[in-house]
C-alpha positions, 0 to 999 in steps of 0.5 A: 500500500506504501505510504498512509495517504495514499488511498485518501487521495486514490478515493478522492480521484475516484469521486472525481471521476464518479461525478464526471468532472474534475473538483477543480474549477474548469476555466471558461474562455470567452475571448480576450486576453486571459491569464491564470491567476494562483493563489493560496487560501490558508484557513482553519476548519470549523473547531471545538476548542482547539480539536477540529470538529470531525463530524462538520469536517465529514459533512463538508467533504459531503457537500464538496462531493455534492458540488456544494463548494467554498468560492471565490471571486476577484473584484478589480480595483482598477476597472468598473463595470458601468452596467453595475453602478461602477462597482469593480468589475467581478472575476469568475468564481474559483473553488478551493482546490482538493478539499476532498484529498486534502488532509487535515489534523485532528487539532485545529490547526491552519490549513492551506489550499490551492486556488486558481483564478481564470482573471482577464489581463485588462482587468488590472490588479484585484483589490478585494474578493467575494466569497461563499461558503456552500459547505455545512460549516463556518471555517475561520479564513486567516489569509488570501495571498496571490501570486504573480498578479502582472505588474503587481507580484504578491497580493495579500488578503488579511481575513481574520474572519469567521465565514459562514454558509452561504444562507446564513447572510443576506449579502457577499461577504468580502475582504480586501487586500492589503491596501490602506485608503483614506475614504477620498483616496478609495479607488471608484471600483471598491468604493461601494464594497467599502461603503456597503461592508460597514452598513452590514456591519451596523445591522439595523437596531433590532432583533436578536442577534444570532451567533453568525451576525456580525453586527456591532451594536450598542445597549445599556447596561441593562443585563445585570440585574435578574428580577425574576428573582426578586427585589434582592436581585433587581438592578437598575440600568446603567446608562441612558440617564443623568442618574446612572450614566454608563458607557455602553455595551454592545447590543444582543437583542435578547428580549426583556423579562417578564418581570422588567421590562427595563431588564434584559433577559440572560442566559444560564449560568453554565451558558458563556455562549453570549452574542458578541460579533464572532470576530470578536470572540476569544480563539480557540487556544484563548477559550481553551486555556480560559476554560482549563484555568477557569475550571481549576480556579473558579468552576466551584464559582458558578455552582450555588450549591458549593456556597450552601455547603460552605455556609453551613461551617464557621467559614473562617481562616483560624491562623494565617497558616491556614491561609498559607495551606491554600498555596501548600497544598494542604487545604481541606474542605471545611468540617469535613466536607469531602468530595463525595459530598460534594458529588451530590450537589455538583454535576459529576462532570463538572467535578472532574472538570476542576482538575487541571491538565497538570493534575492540580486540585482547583484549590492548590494555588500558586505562591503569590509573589508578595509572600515568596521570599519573605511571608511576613514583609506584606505587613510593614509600613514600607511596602503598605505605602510602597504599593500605592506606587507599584503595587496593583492600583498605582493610579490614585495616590496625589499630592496633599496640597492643603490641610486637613484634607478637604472634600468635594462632596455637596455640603448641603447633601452630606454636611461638612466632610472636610478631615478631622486630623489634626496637625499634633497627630500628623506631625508627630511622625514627620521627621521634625517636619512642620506640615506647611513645610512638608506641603510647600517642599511637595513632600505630603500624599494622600489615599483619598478614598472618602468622596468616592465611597461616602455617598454609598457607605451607608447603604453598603453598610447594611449589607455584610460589609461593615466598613469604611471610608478612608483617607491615609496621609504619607510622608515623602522622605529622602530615601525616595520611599514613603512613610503613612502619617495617619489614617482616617476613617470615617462613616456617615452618622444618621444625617450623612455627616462623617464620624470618623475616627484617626490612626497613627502607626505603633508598632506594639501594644494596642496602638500596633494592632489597631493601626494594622487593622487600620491599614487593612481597612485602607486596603478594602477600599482600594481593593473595591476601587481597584477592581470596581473603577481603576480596572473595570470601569477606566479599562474594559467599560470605556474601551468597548463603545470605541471598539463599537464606534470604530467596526461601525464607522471605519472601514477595514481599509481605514489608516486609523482602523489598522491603527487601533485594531489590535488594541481592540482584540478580545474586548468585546468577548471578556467584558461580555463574559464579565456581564455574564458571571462577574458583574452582574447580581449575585455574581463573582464581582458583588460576592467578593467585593465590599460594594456588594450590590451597590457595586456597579451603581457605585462605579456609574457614579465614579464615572461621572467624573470621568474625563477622556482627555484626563486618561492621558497618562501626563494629564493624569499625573499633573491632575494627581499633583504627583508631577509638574510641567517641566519643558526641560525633560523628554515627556515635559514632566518632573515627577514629584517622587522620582522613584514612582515606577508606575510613572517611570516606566509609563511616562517612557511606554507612553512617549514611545506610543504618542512618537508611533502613532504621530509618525503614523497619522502623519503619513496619511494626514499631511494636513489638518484639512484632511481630518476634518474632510475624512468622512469616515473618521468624522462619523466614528468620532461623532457616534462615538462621543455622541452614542458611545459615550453618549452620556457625556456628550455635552462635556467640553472637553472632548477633542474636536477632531479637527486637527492632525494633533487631536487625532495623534492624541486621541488615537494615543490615549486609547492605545495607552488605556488598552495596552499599558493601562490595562496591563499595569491594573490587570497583571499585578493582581494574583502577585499582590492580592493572591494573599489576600490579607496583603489586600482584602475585599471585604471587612466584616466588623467595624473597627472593636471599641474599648469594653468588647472582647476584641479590644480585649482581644487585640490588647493581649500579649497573645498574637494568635488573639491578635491575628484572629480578631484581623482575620475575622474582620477581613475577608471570609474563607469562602470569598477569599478563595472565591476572590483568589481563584477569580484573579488567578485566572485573570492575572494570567498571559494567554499563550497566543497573547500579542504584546505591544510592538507586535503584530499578528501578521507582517502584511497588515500593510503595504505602506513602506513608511509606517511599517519603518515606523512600527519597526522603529517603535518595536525597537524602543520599546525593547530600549525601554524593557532593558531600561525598566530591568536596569532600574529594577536593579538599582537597589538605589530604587527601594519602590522598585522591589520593597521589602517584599522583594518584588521587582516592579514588572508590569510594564516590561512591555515583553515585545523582545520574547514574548514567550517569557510573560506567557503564564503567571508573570506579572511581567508583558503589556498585550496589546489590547483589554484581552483578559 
């Protein structure tokens, strides 16, 4: 028989032959002068995760051996057919060849074809082509590339789409080549494909939307909330009013329930299938990975039933030993619950699920770097305040420009609510310092955390929280490092005015173990802030109606759509996972987080304030006081603390992303004229501050769009949000919070007073009394392993992730000049990478690893080896919100 693959090919001849025709496309000859065109076509069939669906790949060579085939048609970019309203003229359809014969891999893996195209001459150069799909199943087309095309050489096609049957759509679906035009430089002959792509691309506003749409859409956030289950599970919608403005999410069309009519319905909890435009949905070794880690960490998550066997124990952490088992593998079920136990309330499959690849239970967890070399440093001074700089939330710590710190909250709503510290209890520990010398002399910080939680504190306090809101006032000092002075912690009293009360640092004695309950405190609202705004809300929530905007209004040949499409890549797909399981009532999000219920409406609060121009990274550090203009340094900043690694390393990612996209939007916009006459452009802006955003669509300070400079800044700050952003607020989260008393989520008892058994508690000599009472007023057992397993999936690189620099493909332009200037912008970021590792060297830099010897790496953009950031590293900027 000799080789393996020979009787495929033997029976593929005989169908062939059996149909009386050869499967490749025969060539018609009418007259002129033709000429053969070849082609590869490099596609991956329809997968479940990453094994090709076996059965629709029988089923495609049954439709194949039917004369069902998958065609292609070449459209002229040069020549017009006046007969068909000078659209481009269309070649003869061509099928892919030997899909009969040709073998494939049982993994979803790529897989080439031939093609050959019958193309008359005078036609000139192909610009884009039409394609039908007459198998039974979609397949996922990555590239088109054709060769020798006279005058021309290669032509490439950059696809990157799922294709559908034929039926599934009302029109041809058609890519083009490589080309990028201004709309007013489209050639005449594609200029009706480009317009008619993106009306197809916006649908048309109702229906539900299946999953081989491809129409973007927006909605409000109206999908949180399961009314149907009553008051306790209500949620208003966010967006589309002045009391809960939201950005806005993309449309499924799901229909409202029965019980709300202002609520959309949602899917079962086991059910991730959520519309989102299949583009935009993970791959399948991102789905794979996501579901393997997932169901190792945070399967239990989904299923009720776990939470009832846990709440029937006393659910606490005795020791921080206890705490240290999770990560030793010497964690057990509480009160002897076993697995068998757990078989009766959790579908059997689901269990052996929780197992990872590697044989791991779902609760043994990697070490978290805050405790690796040194398990007890997280509780210092030192690296309590050194996090505010390099920690996980680094975007909120400013300048205390006077004092006592003041508020912004209306007065006649809330009273006076300026701080009640007092200079004797703040300087007390300022190194001989007076406080008009430590404010004059830029040396005063401060954690504000009261405005943002006192209009809310009250309802969240009926709720099992029990907390409060906080202001932490630091000392810079003149080793670089910061030094907390004194926290404040306040509650609103029956009128909504603040009670508060103030802590300063002791080392022992009760003094000791109120102020490390005090800081544990500071950490709850950082925490809640950190996942509800400074992650969610200024990362995933604001980008999605940009992503929206940008695949409605800007056509796949658009310079500034090539631009920014990267830094879109997998959005869409995990803020809508978000939806389905973390953000919305009852999920992981309100289970784990201080907020509870009141999480969400928390954050439309928030982003009231929030201003787009101000998420420029200089905007926001001049905002913050932390840094002041400076025309003599390279980014015309002086940043206040100099070794302030967030700002450090993000000022040089920064100046490196404005230099690329400035060099880029040149070359296309030699004028400001061009701007303001680029139809596509406009509309994308205007949809998008108007409808995206639109609950902010009065706000002054949006760009105008007028001027090349707008346009650079813009298309700056969304890189700069998506990519680096993200990544320094994401990828920190299992090193610092994995531990999760270094950065609990809730607090469960307020602060013991004299005369209670904890105050008796915490002044005994006894540190077991001590730390008991710290565990039982932080997170509890089953939030925190809730909460730990959560980040430990979403702390993770995907192995298939892009980082900044980096490109899926090298053809994703013709453009000689840009595709230098991307060269040249991969080039200083990897300057910049062994820059940060430089710094991160320098024990000079104490903020740079802390006591707890943790080298600041979350904005090690990675481009140089990529590899190196696949995994839990803590290290790599992706290019995009894709986790």
């Amino acid at each position: 028989m000799g080789n393996g693959s020979s009787a495929p090919v033997m029976l593929g001849e005989a169908l062939e032959i059996f149909c009386g025709k050869k499967i490749n496309n025969p060539i018609d000859n009418n007259g002129g002068t033709n000429m053969k065109i070849k082609g590869t076509v490099v596609l991956m069939k329809k997968n479940i995760l990453d094994v090709t669906d076996m059965v629709a790949s029988f089923l495609d060579r049954v439709h194949e051996f039917l004369g069902k085939r998958v065609s292609l048609q070449l459209i002229s970019a040069v020549n017009s057919d006046p007969a068909n309203e000078k659209r481009g003229k269309i070649g003869k359809a061509a099928c892919l060849e030997k899909w009969i014969t040709r073998l494939t891999s049982v993994t979803a893996e790529d897989v080439s074809f031939g093609i050959t195209f019958d193309w008359e001459e005078a036609m000139g150069v192909p610009g884009a082509f039409l394609i039908k799909n007459h198998h039974h199943s979609q397949f996922y087309l990555k590239t088109v590339t054709l060769e020798d095309v006279p005058g021309h050489g290669q032509v490439h096609f950059i696809c990157n789409s799922w294709v559908y049957p034929a039926h599934r759509y009302e029109y041809d679906r058609v890519f083009f080549a490589n080309k990028t035009y201004l709309p007013c430089d489209t050639p005449e002959p594609l200029q009706h494909y480009r317009e008619q792509e993106l009306i197809n691309l916006r649908g048309n506003g109702s229906g539900m939307l299946k999953k081989w749409d491809r129409i973007y859409d927006y909605a409000y956030y109206n999908d949180l909330g399961m009314p149907a289950k009553g008051q306790k599970y209500a949620r208003p919608v966010l967006g589309g009013t002045r009391d809960y403005p939201y950005p806005r999410r993309g449309r499924t069309g799901r229909p409202p329930t029965r019980a709300d009519p202002k609520t959309e319905s949602r899917l079962q909890i086991l059910n991730i299938g959520i519309y989102v435009p299949r583009d935009e949905r993970f791959n399948q070794v991102k789905m794979s990975d996501f579901l393997a880690h997932a169901a190792k960490s945070i399967g239990p998550i989904l299923l009720p039933e776990i939470a009832a066997l846990f709440d029937k124990t006393i659910n606490e952490f005795d020791t921080f030993q206890d705490i240290m088992n999770l990560y030793e593998g010497r964690f057990k079920p509480p009160n002897g619950v076993r697995y068998s136990k757990l078989r009766e309330c959790i579908p059997w499959q689901i269990l052996k699920e929780l197992a990872h690849s590697d044989g791991e239970r779902f609760h043994n967890l990697p070490i978290p770097a805050v405790i690796k070399e040194d398990k007890s440093a997280w509780r210092t001074d030192e690296e309590f305040a050194r996090e505010m700089l390099a920690g996980v939330n680094p975007v909120v710590i400013r300048r205390l420009q006077e004092f006592p710190p003041a508020s912004k909250l209306d007065p006649q709503e809330y009273g006076d609510q300026t701080s009640s510290m007092t200079r004797e209890q703040v300087e007390k520990n300022m190194n001989g310092l007076t406080i008009d010398q430590a404010i004059e002399n830029n040396k005063l910080f401060i954690l504000d955390h009261h405005d943002a939680l006192m209009p809310y504190l009250k309802r969240i306090n009926t709720t099992a929280t029990k907390t409060y809101a906080s202001r932490t006032v630091l000392l810079l000092q003149d080793d670089g490092t910061l030094k907390p002075l004194a926290i404040e912690l306040s509650k609103p009293d029956d009128l909504h005015r603040a009670n508060s009360q103030v802590f300063t640092p002791a080392e022992d004695g009760i003094g000791g173990s109120l102020w490390e309950l005090a800081k544990a405190y500071v950490a709850v609202n950082d925490s809640g802030y950190h996942h509800l705004v400074s992650h969610w809300l200024n990362t995933h929530a604001v980008i999605e109606p940009f992503i929206i905007a940008a695949n409605r209004q800007l056509s796949v040949l658009h310079p500034i759509y090539k631009l920014l499409h990267p830094h879109f890549r997998d959005t869409m797909n995990i803020n809508a996972l978000a939806r389905h399981i973390l953000i919305n009532a009852g999920g992981v999000l309100e289970t784990t987080v201080f907020p509870a219920k009141y999480a969400m409406e928390m954050s439309s609060a928030i982003y009231k304030n929030w201003n787009f121009t101000e998420q420029a990274l200089p905007a926001d550090l001049l905002k913050r006081g932390v840094a002041v203009p400076d025309s003599s340094s390279n980014n015309g900043l002086k940043l206040l603390i100099e070794d302030y690694p967030f700002a450090v390393d993000g000022l040089e990612i920064w100046t490196a992303i404005e230099t690329w996209v400035g060099e880029y939007c040149s070359f296309y916009y030699s004028t400001d004229e061009l701007v303001q006459d680029d139809s596509e452009l406009q509309s994308w802006w205007r949809e998008l501050v108007h409808v995206g955003h639109g609950d902010k669509k009065d706000e002054p300070w949006w760009p105008e769009m007028q001027t090349r400079t707008e346009l650079i800044h813009t298309c700056t700050i969304i890189i700069w949000v998506a990519s680096a952003l993200h990544a320094a607020v994401n990828f920190g989260q299992y090193p610092y919070a994995g531990y999760l008393p270094n950065r609990p989520t809730v607090s469960r008892r307020f602060m013991p007073e004299p005369g209670t058994p904890e105050y008796a508690d915490l002044e005994s000599s006894d540190h077991e009394r001590r730390n008991l009472v710290f565990l039982k007023t932080i997170t509890a057992q089953f939030q925190t392993l809730l909460g730990v397993s959560l980040i430990e999936v979403l702390s993770r690189h995907s192995a298939d992730e892009i980082y900044l620099g980096s490109r899926d493909t090298p053809h994703w332009t013709t453009d000689t000049q840009p595709l230098e200037a991307f060269k040249m912008f991969n080039a200083r970021l990897v300057e910049i990478e062994n820059r940060i590792m430089d710094r991160n060297n320098d024990r000079r830099n104490r903020n740079r690893f802390g006591p707890v010897k943790v080298p600041y790496t979350l904005l090690y953009p990675s481009t140089s080896n990529p590899q190196k950031a696949t995994g839990l590293t803590g290290l790599g900027i992706p290019n995009s919100v894709s986790i």
